[in-house]
N, C-alpha and C positions, 0 to 999 in steps of 0.2 A: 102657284109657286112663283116664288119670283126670281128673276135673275141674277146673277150675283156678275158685281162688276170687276174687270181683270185687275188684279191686285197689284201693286206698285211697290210692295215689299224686295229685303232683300233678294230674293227667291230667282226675280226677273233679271236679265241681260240688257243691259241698257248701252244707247250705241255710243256714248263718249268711253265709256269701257273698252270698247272695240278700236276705237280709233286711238286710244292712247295708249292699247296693247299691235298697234302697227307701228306706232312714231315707236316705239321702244324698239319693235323686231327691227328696223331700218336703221336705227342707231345702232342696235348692235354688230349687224352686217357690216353696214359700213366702218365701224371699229377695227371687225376680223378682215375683212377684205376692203383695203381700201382703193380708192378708184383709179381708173387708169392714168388719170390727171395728178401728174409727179411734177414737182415744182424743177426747174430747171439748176444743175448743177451748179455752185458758185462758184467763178473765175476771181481769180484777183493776179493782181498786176504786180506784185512784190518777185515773183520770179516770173518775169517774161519769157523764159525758152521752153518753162514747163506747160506754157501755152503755145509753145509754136511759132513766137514773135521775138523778134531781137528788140531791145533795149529801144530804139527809134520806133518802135511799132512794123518794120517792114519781115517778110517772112525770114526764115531761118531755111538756108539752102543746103541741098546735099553736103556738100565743097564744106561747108563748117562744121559738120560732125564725124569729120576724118578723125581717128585718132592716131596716125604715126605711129604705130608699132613700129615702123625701124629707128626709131629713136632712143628706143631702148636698147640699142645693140651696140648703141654707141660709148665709147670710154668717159667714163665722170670728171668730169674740170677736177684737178689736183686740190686738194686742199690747201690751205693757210698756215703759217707759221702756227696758230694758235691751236694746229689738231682738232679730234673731236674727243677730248675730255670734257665729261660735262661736269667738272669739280673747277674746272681754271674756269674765272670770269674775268679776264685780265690776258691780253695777251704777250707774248714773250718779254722781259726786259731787252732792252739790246745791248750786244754785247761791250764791253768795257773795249775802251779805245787804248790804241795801240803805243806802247812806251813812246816818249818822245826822244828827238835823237839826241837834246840834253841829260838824259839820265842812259841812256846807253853808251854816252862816250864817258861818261864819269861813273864807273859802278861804285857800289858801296862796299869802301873798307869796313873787313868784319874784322876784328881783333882773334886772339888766342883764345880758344875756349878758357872758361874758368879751369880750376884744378879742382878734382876731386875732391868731396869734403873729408876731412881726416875722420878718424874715427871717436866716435862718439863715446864719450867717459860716462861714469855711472852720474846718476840725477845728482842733485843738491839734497844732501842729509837733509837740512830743513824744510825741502818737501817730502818729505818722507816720515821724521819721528819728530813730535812734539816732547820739550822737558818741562813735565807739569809740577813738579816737588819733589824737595829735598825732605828724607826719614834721618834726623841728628841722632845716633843710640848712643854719644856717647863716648866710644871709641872710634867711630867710622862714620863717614856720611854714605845716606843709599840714594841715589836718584831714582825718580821713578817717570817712566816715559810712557808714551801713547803712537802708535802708528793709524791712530784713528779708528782700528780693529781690536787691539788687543791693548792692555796696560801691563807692561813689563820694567823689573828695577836691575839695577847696576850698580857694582861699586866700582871705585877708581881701578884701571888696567883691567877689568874683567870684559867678555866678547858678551852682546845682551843678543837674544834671537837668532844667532846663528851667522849675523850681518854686520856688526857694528863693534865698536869696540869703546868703553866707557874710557877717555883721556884723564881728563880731571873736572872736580864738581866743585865750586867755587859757589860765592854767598847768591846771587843771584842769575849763574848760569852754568853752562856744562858743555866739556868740552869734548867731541866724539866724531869720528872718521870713520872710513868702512876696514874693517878686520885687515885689510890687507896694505892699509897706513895711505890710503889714498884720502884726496876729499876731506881735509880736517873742519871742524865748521863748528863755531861757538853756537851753542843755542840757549837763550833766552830764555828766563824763565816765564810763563804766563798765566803759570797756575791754572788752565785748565786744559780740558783735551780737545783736539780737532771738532769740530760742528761742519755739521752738512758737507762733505767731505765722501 
């Protein structure tokens, strides 16, 4: 019988195996738990008191971190002309200076008030009716007018709409006052009726 030699397959434990399954346990230890050697806190110099140091590098003494609490007890400096409205950026104009003794020795003559205005008479007919054409039948002439609303006729001496009163109708105009003989006013003839009005 012969003997058969220890076989080299995958089967066997080989010792770089072993040592590369310890570099891995120790990497990972030291991941989860890492060592006591903690890198030292970083100081920086942009606030010096928060380190303890004044501004020249010398220490920061009891005596400088009083805070005066009775200082608060004390009355607040008055404020300025300019308030605290936070809408005004601009503060007060100053006040307008004081008459001079030339216009105080000489006041200003005011006259007599106006008079009251009298009373106010009816419009002008011609803003009022337009005379757009004369209807000849013949025996009679009829005018016929416009108040821009309505086209109403007239003959001579008759009252038209309740307001007016037809005077006389002559070849190219017409003569009409208000019913109550005020206001008499030739109107022109212009052959058509008020616009945009």
């Amino acid at each position: 019988m012969a003997t058969e030699a220890p076989s080299t397959g995958t089967g066997g434990t080989r010792p770089w195996h072993v040592v590369l399954l310890l570099v891995l346990t120790g990497i990972l230890l030291w991941m989860i738990f890492p060592g006591a050697t903690a890198t030292p806190p970083v100081t920086t110099t942009a606030n010096p008191r928060a380190a303890g140091t004044k501004q020249g590098g010398e220490q920061i003494q009891p005596s400088d971190l009083d805070v005066k609490i009775e200082a608060l007890a004390e009355k607040p400096a008055p404020l300025g002309d300019a308030g605290r409205n936070p809408f005004r950026f601009q503060p007060k104009p100053p006040p307008p200076p004081p008459p001079s003794a030339a216009t105080q020795t000489n006041p200003v003559v005011v006259g007599p008030p106006p008079p009251p205005p009298g009373p106010v008479g009816p419009p002008a007919i011609g803003t009022l009716v337009k005379f757009i054409g004369i209807v000849d039948t013949g025996k009679e002439r009829v005018g016929a007018f416009s108040d821009c609303r309505n086209t109403f006729s007239g003959r001579e001496g008759e009252i038209m709409e309740g307001r007016f009163r037809l005077v006389r109708i002559q070849v190219e105009s017409a003569v009409v006052e208000y019913a109550d003989g005020q206001g008499r006013t030739t109107l022109p003839l212009n052959g058509q009726a008020c616009v945009g009005k």
